[in-house]
C-alpha positions in Angstrom: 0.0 0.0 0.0 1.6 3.4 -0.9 0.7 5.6 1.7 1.4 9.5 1.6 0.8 12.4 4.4 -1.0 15.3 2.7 -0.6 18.3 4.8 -3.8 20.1 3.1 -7.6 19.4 3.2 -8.7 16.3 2.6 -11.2 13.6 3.1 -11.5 10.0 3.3 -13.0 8.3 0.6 -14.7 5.7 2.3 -15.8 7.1 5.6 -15.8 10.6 6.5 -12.5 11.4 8.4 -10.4 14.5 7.2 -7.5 16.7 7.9 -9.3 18.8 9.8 -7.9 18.9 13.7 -6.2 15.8 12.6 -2.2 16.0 11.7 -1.8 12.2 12.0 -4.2 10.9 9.2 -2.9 9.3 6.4 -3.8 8.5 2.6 -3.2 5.4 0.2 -3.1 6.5 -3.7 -6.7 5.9 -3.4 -7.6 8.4 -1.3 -8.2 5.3 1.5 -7.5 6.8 5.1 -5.2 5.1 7.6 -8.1 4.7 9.9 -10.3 2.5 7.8 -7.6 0.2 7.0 -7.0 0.1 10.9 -10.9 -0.6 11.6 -11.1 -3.3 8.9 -7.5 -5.1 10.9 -8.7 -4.8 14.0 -12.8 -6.1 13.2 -11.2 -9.3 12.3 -10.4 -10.0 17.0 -13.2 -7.7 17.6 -16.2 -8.4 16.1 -17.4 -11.9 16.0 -18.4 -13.4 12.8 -22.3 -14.1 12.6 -22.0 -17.9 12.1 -19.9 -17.9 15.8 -21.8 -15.1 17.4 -24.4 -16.8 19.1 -22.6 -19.9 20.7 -19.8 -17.5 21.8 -22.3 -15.4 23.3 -24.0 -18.7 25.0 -20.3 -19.6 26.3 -20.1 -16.7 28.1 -23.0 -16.2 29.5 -23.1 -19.6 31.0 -19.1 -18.9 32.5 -20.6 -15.6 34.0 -23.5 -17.8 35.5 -21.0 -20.5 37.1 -18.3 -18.3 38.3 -20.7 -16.0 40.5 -23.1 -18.9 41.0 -23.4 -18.3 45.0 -23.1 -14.3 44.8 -26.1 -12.4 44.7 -24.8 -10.5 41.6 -23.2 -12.4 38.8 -22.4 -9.3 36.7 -21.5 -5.9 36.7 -22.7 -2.9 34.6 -22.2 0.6 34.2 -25.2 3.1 33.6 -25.1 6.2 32.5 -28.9 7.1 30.9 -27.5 6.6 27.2 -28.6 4.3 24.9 -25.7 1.8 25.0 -25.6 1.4 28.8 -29.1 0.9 28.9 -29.3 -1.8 26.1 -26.6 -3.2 28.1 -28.8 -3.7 30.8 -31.5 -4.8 28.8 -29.5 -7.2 27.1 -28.1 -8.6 30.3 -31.9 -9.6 31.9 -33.0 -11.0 28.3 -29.9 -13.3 28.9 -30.5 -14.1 32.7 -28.3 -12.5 34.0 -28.2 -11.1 37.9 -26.5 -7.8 37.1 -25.6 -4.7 39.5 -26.0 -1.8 38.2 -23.1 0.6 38.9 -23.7 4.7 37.8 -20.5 7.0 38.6 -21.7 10.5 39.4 -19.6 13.6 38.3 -22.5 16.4 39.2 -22.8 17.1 35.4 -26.0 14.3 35.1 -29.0 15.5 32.7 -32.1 15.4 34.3 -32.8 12.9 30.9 -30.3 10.7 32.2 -30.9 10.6 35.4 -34.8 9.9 34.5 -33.8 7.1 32.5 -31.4 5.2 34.7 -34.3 5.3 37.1 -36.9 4.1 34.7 -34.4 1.4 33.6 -33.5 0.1 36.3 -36.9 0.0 38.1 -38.4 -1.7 35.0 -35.7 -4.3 34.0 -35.7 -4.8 38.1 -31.8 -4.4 38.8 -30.2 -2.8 42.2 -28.3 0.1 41.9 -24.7 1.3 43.2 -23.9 5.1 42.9 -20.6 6.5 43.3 -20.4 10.3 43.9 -17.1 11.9 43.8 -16.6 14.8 45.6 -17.7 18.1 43.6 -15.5 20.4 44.4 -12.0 17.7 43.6 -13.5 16.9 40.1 -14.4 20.3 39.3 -10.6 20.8 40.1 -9.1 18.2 37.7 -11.5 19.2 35.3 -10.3 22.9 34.7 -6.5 21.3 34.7 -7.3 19.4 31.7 -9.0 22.4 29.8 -5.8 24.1 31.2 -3.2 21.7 29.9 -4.9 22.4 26.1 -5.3 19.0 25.4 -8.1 17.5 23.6 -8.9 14.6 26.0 -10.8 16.6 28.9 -13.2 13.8 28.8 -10.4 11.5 30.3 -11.2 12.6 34.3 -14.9 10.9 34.0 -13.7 7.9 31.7 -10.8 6.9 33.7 -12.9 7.4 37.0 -15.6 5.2 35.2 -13.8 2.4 34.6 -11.4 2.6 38.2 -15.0 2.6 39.6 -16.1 -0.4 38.0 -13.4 -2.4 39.2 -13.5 -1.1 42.5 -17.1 -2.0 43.0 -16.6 -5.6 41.1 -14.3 -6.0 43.4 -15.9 -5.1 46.8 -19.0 -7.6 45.8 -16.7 -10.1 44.6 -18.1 -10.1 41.2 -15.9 -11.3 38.3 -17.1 -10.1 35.1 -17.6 -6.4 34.1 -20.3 -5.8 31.4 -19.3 -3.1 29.4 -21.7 -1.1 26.4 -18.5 -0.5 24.7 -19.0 -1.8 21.2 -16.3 -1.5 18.2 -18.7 -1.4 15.4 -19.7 2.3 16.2 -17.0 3.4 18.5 -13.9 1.5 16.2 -12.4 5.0 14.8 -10.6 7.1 16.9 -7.1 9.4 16.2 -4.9 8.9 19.4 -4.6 12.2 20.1 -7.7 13.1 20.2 -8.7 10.9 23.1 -6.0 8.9 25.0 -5.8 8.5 28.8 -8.2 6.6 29.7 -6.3 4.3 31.5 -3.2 6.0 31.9 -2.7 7.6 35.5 0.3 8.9 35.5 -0.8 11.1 32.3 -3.8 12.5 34.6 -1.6 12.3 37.9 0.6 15.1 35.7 -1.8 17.1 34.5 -3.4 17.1 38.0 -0.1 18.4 39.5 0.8 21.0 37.0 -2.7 22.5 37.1 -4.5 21.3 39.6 -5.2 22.6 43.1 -6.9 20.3 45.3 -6.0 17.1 46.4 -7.7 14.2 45.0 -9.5 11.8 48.1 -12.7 10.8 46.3 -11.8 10.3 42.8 -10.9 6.7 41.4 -7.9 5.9 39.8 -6.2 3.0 38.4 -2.7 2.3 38.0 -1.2 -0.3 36.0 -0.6 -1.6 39.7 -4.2 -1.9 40.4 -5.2 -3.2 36.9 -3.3 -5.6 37.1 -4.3 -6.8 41.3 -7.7 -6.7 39.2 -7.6 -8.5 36.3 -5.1 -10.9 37.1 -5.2 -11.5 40.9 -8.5 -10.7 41.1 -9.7 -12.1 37.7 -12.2 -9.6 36.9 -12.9 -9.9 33.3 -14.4 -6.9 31.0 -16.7 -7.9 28.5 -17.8 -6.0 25.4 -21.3 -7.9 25.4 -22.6 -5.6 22.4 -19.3 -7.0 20.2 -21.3 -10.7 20.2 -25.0 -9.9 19.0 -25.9 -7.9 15.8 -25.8 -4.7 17.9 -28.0 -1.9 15.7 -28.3 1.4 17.6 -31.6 2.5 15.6 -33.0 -0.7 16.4 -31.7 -1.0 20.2 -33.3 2.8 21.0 -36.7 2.0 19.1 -36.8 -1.0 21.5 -35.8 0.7 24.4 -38.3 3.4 24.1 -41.1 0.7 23.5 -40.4 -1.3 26.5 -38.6 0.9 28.7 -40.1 4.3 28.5 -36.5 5.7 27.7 -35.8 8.9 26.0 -33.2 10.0 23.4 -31.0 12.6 24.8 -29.9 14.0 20.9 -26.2 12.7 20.3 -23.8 10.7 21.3 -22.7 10.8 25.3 -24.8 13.7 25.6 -26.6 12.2 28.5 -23.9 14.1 30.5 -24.5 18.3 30.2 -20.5 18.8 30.2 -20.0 15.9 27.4 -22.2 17.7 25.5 -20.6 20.9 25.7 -17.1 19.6 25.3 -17.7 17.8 22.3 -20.1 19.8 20.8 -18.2 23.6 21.6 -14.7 23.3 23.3 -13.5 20.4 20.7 -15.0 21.7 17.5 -13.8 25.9 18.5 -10.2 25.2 19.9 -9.3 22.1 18.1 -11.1 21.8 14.9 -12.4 18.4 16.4 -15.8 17.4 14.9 -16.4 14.0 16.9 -19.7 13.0 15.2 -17.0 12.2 12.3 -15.7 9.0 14.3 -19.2 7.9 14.9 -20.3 8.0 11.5 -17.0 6.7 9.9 -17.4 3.8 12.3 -21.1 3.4 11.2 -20.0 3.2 7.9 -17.2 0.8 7.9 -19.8 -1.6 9.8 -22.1 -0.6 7.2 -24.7 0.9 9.6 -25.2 4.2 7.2 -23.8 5.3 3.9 -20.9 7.9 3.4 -23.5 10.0 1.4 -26.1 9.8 4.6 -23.0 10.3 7.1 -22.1 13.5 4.9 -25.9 14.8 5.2 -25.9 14.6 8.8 -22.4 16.6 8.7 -24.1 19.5 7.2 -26.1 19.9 10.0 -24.9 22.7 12.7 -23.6 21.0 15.8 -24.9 23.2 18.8 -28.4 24.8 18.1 -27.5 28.5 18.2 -30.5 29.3 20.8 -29.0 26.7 23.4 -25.5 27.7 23.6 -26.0 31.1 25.5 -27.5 29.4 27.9 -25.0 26.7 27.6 -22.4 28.9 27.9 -23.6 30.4 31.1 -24.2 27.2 32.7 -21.2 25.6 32.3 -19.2 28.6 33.0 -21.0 29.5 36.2 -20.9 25.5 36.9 -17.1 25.6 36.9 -16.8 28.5 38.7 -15.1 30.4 36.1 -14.7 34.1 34.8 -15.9 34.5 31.4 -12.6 35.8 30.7 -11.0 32.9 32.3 -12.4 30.8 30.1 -12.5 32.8 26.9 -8.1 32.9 28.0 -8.3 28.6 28.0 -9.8 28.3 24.9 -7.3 30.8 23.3 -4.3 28.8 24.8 -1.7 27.2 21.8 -3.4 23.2 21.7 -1.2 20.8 22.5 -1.9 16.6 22.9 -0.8 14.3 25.5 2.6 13.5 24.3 3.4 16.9 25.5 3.2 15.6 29.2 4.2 12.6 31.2 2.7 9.7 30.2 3.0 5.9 30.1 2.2 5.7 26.5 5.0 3.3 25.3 3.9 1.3 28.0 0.4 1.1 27.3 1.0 0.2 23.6 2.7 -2.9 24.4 0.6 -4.2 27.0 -2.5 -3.5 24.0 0.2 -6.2 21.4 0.0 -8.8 24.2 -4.1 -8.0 24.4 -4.3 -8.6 20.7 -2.0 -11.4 20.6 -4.4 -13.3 23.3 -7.8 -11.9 21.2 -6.3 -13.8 18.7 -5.8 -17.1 20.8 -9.3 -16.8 22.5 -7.7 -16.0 25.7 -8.7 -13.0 26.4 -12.2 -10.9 26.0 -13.1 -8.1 23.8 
């Protein structure tokens, strides 16, 4: 494959990933992106072929079944209102499952969401485990990382999601994480737009550079502690959407029919900040349009066509009339200056590499991950 960096605008052919906020993509001499070739590599450990899907699926519902046979819970899941979660815990009853439900709260919960977990979890009949972190911490390490001028300022609540899920699998002595992460919409993603979210010395140096508090509540995992957990421990984390014929359009119409739940109007947007950061901070400072990985994804699973995906482009973002009030809230919410905050968002961007990290690390404990994917050793 000839490949060739092109330093001006352009777009994928295939799915819709361009230049734009993006200095690492890269083009064959068809005008094939680097990403789509990486999708289509890493589908073949990922997704599981239709003839296999169901009798892997049964396997592992009936390990989860013996290994927690005494325990009053023989799964765990996270919730978080949005339509993947809560499919997740739909899914997980249809299969007879015992899960507990396990919802990590970073004060920035819709009222949507927050309906919805409840009407979930009431309906499908499953207990419920909150975590709150401490407002005033978070709120801290949140500024740092809209300080440090990175792109990942997501990374506090995903890394504290999944430290929390381990944490609580761990106190109930449950040994198997249910997870609604699913490659076929979520299989695109640039490394420097998102990395982190396992990585604690990355967020332990951003923490110290900006932050100001000390962090007592919030979750973290080291590679210490992933390891006491997967391997002592032997929590497994399953990607239960990766083993059924996961469609999102079809997965919300049944969730609304049965559930009562509500769509919340993009993806992640069950949280107000996730929102905001994705659809104003990433899209102003970086030039970061993340509906672009979504609907690449979608396309390379063939959930939607490039020419649908590029439709749905065209369509503004952040509805004008809502980001005033957007603005103010999440300001006020962070207990910021306007100026303060107009000053961030002018800072030079910068990416993760640009701090310490354990990136080198990370990449060759994700080989040995592949390597046992491709023995059957290990879950997606």
């Amino acid at each position: 494959m000839s490949i060739t960096n092109n330093t001006k605008y352009q777009q994928c052919n295939k799915c819709v990933m361009d230049t734009t906020g993006n200095h690492e993509i890269i083009f064959d001499d068809k005008g094939i992106c680097n990403y789509c070739y990486e999708y289509e590599s890493k589908s073949k450990t990922r997704l599981i072929s239709s003839e296999n899907r169901e009798a892997e699926l049964s396997k592992i519902v009936s390990k989860i079944k013996s290994s927690n046979y005494n325990n009053e819970y023989d799964c765990l899941i996270g919730v978080s209102g949005g339509v993947d979660s809560t499919y997740t815990a739909y899914l997980v009853k249809k299969l007879g499952l015992r899960p507990l439900a396990v919802h990590f709260d970073n004060g920035w919960n819709s009222e949507l969401s927050v309906h919805n977990i409840q009407k979930t979890l009431d309906t499908l009949d499953i207990d419920l485990y909150t975590y709150v972190v401490d407002w005033e911490e978070f709120r801290d390490l949140q500024i740092a990382f809209l300080k440090s001028s990175t792109p990942d300022g997501e990374i506090p609540s995903d890394h504290a999601i999944t430290a929390t899920l381990y944490m609580i699998a761990s106190k109930f002595g449950i040994k198997h994480i249910i997870s609604g992460n699913n490659f076929k919409y979520e299989g695109v993603m640039p490394r420097l737009w998102a990395y982190g979210h396992i990585d604690w010395k990355y967020i332990k140096s951003i923490k110290k550079k900006f932050g100001k508090k000390k962090q007592k509540s919030y979750p973290y995992l080291t590679i210490k502690k992933f390891i006491w957990y997967t391997i002592i421990k032997k929590i497994k984390m399953i990607s239960i959407l990766n083993y059924i014929d996961y469609d999102k359009s079809e997965a919300m119409n049944i969730l609304t029919d049965k559930l009562g739940w509500e769509y919340y109007g993009g993806k992640h947007y069950e949280s107000n900040y996730t929102k905001y950061y994705q659809g104003v901070i990433l899209p102003k400072k970086f030039g970061i349009d993340k509906r672009k990985l979504h609907y690449s994804a979608s396309i390379l699973s063939g959930q939607i066509s490039r020419e649908d995906a590029l439709k749905e482009l065209k369509k503004e973002i952040y509805p004008e009339e809502q980001l005033k009030i957007d603005n103010e809230y999440v300001i006020n919410k962070l207990n910021l200056s306007k100026e303060s905050f107009e000053s961030i968002m002018k800072l030079k961007p910068k990416v993760f590499l640009n701090y310490p990290n354990n990136y080198k690390l990370h990449s060759f404990l994700k080989k040995i991950l592949k390597f046992l994917r491709n023995k059957k050793l290990y879950y997606n």
